[in-house]
N, C-alpha and C positions, 0 to 999 in steps of 0.2 A: 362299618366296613364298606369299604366303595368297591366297586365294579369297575373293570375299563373296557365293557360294552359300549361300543359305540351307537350312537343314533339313528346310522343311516341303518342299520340293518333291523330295524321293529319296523313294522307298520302301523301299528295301533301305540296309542299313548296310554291304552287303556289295559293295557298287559299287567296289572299289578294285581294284588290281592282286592282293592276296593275301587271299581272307577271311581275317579278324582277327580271328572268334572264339573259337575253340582256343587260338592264342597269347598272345591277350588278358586268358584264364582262366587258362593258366600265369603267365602274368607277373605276374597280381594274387597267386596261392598263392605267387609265390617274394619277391614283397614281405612278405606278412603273413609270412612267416616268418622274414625279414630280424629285422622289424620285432619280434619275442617274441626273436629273441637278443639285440638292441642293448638288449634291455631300459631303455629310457630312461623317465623319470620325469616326465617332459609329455610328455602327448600332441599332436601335430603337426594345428591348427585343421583344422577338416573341414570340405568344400565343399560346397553344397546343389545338389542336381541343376540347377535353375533354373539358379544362375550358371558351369554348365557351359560351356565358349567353340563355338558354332558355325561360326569359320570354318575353312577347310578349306582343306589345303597340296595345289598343283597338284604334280603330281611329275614325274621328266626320262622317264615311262614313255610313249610314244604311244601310242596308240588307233586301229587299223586301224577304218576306218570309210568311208563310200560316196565321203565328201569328200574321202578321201588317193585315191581312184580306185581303191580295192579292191570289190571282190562282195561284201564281208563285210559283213553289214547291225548294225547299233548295235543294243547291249540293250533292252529298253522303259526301263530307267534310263540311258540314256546321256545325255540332256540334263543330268543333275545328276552324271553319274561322269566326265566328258569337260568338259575345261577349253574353251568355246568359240573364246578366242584360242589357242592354242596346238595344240591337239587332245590334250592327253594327258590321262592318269587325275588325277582327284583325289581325292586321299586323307579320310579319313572324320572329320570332328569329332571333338571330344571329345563332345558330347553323342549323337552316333550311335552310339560305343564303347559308351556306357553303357546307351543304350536296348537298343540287339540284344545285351548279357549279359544284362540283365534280362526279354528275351523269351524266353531259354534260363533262366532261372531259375539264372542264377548268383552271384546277393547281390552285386554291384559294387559298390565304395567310390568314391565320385564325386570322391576327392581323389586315388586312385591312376591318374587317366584324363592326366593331366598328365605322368605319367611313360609309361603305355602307347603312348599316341597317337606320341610322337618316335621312342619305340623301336620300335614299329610300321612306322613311315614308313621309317626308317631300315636297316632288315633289307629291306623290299621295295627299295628302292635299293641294296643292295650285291648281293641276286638280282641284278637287271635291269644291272648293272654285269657280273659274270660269266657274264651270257647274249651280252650284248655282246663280252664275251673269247672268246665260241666263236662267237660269228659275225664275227668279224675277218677279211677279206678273201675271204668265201665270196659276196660278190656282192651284200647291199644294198645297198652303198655307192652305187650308181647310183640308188638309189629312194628315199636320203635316210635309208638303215639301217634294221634291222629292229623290228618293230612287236610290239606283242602285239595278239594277235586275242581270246583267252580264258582264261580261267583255271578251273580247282576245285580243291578241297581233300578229303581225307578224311586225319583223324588215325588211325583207326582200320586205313588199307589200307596195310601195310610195300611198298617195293619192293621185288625181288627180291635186289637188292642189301644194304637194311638188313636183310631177313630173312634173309640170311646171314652179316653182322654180330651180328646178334642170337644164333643162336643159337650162334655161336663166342662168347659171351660177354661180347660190348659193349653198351655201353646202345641201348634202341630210340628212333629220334628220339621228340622230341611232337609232329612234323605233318610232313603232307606234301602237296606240292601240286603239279599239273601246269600249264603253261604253252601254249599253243599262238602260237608267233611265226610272225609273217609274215616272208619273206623276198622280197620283190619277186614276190608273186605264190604262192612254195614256202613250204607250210605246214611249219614243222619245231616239233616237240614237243621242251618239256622237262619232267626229273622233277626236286623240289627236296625234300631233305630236312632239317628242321630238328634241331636238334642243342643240347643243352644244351652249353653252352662249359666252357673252364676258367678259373678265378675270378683277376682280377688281384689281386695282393698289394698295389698300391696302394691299388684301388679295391675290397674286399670286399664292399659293398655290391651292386656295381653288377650287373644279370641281362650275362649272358655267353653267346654262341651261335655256334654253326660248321653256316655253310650247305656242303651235299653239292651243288652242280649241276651239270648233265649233258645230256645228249640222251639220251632215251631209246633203248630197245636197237629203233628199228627199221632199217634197211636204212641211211638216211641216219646215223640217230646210229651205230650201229655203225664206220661209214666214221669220221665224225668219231671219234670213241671213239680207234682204231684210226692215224690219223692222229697224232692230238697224243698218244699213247704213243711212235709212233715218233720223232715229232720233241724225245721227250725221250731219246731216243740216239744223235740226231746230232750 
């Protein structure tokens, strides 16, 4: 479902449920490299920023805000990251993608925004699906299910967890990002760690990725944690 949000009225490109910068720049590196092995012999027409598409896909993620009857006050971009019928996030153009890599000075190819944008969307929807699988019967169901209140991102900050993945010798994600969900009033945190996937043998092309999500290790996620281990030996 699209949006006819326009673009001049956001100021941040990063109004969505996950900033998409980090992942944005990987996903353009693991194109261009696609792209030097397929070694192909025409090159694939290039798109000019202008004819980048500004509309923008609403997503199933809500948005805790004054109107659902939360305390939680709306970002100063919430009028342009918050679908007005509905109340949830919406996800960021193509021409937003492109603008905030080239505010970080990342050289974006304005024909590869076509492929990032779905896949973008798409990783934030399968998070927000398996936050929904740990909040299963712990009690929003009465408030119309749980919400996101906020988000941030640092690639650079390992969990505790990936960093001792890492140094037993597994790859380190390329991002990582925390969640703050509402639960009918109880603020419960998640940590989501992105993961480069493994490659289908149908589709060798295609970027490939394994989300790590979880409650983080406070009192509540611990409980949780500890829970759904157990009830994988009953």
């Amino acid at each position: 479902m699209a949006s006819n949000d326009n673009d001049s009225n956001s100021g941040s490109a990063a109004s969505c449920p996950v900033d998409h910068s980090t992942r944005a720049a990987w996903l353009q590196q693991q194109q261009q490299q696609q792209q030097q092995q397929q070694q192909q012999s025409s090159k694939p027409p290039t798109v000019a920023p202008s004819k980048l598409s500004t509309s923008r896909e609403v997503s199933s993620i809500p948005r805790v805000s004054i109107a659902n009857g939360n305390s939680e006050s709306p970002s100063p971009h919430a009028a342009s990251s918050i679908s007005p019928s509905v109340g949830n996030w919406i996800y960021p153009s193509e021409k937003m993608f492109f603008d905030a890599m080239q505010r970080k000075d990342w050289d974006p190819k304005a024909e590869d925004m076509r492929m990032i944008v779905p896949i973008h969307n798409a990783v934030n929807e399968k998070a927000w699906s398996e936050i929904k699988e740990w909040e299963k019967g712990r009690g929003s169901e009465k408030c119309g299910g749980p919400k996101l209140i906020s988000f941030s991102g640092d690639a650079f900050k390992l969990s505790p967890k990936a960093r001792m993945l890492t140094l037993l010798g597994y790859q380190a994600p390329f991002d990582r990002h925390d969640w703050v969900v509402d639960r009918c009033g109880t603020r419960v945190e998640y940590v989501i760690d992105f993961y480069t996937g493994r490659k289908d043998p149908k589709r060798p092309d295609a970027p490939s990725f394994y989300l790590d999500v979880r409650p983080k290790l406070t009192f509540e996620g611990a409980c949780m944690r500890a829970q759904r281990w157990l009830s994988g030996w009953v």
